[in-house]
N, C-alpha and C positions, 0 to 999 in steps of 0.2 A: 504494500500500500504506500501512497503517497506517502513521504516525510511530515510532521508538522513542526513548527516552530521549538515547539515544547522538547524537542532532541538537543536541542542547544542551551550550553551547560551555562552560556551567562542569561539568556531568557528565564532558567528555571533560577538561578541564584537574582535575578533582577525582581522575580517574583516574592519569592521567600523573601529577602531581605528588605526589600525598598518598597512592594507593593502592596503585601497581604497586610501590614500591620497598620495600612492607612485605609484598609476596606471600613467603609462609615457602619456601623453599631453592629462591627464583627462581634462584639461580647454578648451582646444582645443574640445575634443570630447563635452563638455557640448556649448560651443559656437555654433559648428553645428548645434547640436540638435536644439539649438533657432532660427539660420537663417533658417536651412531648413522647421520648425513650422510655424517660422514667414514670411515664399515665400509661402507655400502653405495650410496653416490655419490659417491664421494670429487673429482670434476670436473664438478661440474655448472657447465652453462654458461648456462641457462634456470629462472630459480628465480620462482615466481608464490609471494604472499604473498595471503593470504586473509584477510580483515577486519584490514590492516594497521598499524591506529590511527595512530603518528607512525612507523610504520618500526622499531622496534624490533630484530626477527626479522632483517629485511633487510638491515639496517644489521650486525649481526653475522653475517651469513651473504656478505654483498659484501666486508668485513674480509678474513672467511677465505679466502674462493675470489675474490680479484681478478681472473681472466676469466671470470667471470660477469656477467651482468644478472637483472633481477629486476623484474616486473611486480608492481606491489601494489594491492590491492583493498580498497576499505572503500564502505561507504553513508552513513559520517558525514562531514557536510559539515566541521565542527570537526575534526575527526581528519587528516585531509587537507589542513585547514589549516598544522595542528602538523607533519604527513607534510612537506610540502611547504618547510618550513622547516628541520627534522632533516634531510631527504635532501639539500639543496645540496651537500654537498661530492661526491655520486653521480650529479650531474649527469647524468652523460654515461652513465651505466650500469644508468639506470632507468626504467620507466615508473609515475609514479602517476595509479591513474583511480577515477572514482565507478562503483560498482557495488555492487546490493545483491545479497548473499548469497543471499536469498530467493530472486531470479528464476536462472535458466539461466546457468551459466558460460563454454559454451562459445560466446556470440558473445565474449567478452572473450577465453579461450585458445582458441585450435584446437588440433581432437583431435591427437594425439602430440606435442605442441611441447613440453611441459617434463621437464625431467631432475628438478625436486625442487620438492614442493609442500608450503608447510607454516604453520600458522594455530595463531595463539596465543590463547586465552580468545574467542572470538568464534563459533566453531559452535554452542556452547550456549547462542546467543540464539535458534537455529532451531527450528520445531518439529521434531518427532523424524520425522515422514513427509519431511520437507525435507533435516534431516539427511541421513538414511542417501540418499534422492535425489542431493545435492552428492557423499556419498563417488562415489558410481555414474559422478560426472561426473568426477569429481578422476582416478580409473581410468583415464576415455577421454581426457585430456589428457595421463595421462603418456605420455614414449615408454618402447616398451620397457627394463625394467631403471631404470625411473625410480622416487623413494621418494615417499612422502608419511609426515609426521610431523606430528601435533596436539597442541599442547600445549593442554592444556585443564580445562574444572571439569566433574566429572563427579558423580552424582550418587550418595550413601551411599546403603549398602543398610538400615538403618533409622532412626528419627527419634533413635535415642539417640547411633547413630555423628556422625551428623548436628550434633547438639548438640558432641556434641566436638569437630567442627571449627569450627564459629563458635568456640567460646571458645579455642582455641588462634589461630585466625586473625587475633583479637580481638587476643589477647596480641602478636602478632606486628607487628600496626598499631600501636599502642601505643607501642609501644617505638620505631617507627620514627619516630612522628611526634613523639613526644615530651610525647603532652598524655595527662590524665587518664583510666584507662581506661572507667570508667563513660561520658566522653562520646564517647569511639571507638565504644564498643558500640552506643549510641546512632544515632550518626551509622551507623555500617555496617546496623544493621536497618532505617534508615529509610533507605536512602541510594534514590534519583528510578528508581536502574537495576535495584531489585531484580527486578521486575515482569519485567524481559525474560530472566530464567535461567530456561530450560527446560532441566532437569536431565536425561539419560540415564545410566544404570549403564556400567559402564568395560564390564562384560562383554557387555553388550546390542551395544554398537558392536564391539566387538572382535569380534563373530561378524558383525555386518552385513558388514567387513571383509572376512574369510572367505568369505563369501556370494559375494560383487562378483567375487572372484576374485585377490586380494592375496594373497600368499606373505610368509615371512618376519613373519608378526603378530604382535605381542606387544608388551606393554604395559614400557616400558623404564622409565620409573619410578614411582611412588605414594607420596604421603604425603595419606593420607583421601582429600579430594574433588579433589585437584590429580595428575593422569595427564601422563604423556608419554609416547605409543603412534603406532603406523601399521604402515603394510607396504610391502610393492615391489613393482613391477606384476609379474604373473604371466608365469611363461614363459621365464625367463631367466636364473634366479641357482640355485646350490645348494640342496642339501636343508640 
């Protein structure tokens, strides 16, 4: 398959370092993540991390639920380098492997093996027929009553909403990094990764969801183009 940006070891260190820690109410978004885990998985023992960059997700999800393990997934070679670096102290309670999103999930998980699946900024590198395909699969890995949560960048419904989030997102880098905002703006519009956002609408996925046969959907938080949504596999939990 095509190369993506995400192969190149200063795109993924430009990420880690200078872009994820100015993502706006990243704490907020990783808060969710735990509450909505911990309302409707609260013991998972089997957690697959999906385009897992250095671990991040896992690393605060293996925190919380210390008898669990957690399989983690990426197709960037650099990313797995950093993974593989960040997850030493998880040694014993992890597996990290190369795999790309693009192809078929289920030689890496077998169908029903995990209790909680969940992938931060990294589905919206796929195309959108691939997308809702992966949800379809993420479905048949979980076991019953098992969750899936995506944190993710989802795509405005027009170009003006749109513009407001770059300039707010702008402001937010900015400030984190500490340098001049004209060259932040700069650097973000031109930045080597832009090329691989393939945008879908929060509400497009969120009925794919629906579709697949996921219960419990809904979009747990929103600020513009940054969602934290999923569901829980059907068949088992309350209305």
């Amino acid at each position: 398959m095509k190369p993506t940006a995400w192969q190149d070891a200063e795109v993924a260190r430009e990420f880690l370092e200078e872009r994820r820690g100015g993502i706006p109410y990243g704490a907020d978004q990783m808060r969710m993540l735990l509450d909505v885990a911990g309302h409707f998985c609260p013991q998972p023992q089997r957690i697959v991390d999906l385009g897992c960059g250095d671990g991040f997700l896992a690393r605060l999800l293996l925190d919380r639920y210390p008898e669990a393990r957690a399989l983690l997934l990426d197709h960037s070679e650099p990313m797995l380098q950093r993974a593989h670096a960040a997850m030493a102290a998880y040694a014993g309670r992890c597996e990290i492997r190369l795999a790309d999103l693009r192809d078929p999930l289920l030689p890496h998980v077998p169908e029903g093996s995990a209790d909680l699946v969940v992938s931060g900024y990294a589905i919206h590198h796929l195309p959108h027929e691939r997308k809702r395909s992966l949800y379809e699969e993420v479905f048949q890995v979980l076991a019953p009553g098992g969750l899936f949560v995506n944190v993710e960048h989802v795509a405005s419904p027009t170009r003006r909403i749109e513009e407001l989030f770059e300039q707010r997102y702008v402001d937010h880098l900015a400030a984190h990094r500490g340098k001049p905002r004209p060259q932040v703006e700069r650097e973000y519009l031109e930045r080597a990764d832009k090329a691989d956002n393939i945008l879908e609408s929060l509400e497009t996925q969120l009925d794919w969801l629906r579709e697949i046969g996921f219960s419990q959907v809904d979009c747990f938080f929103k600020w513009l183009e940054l969602a934290v949504f999923g569901g829980v596999k059907t068949g088992v939990s309350g209305p």
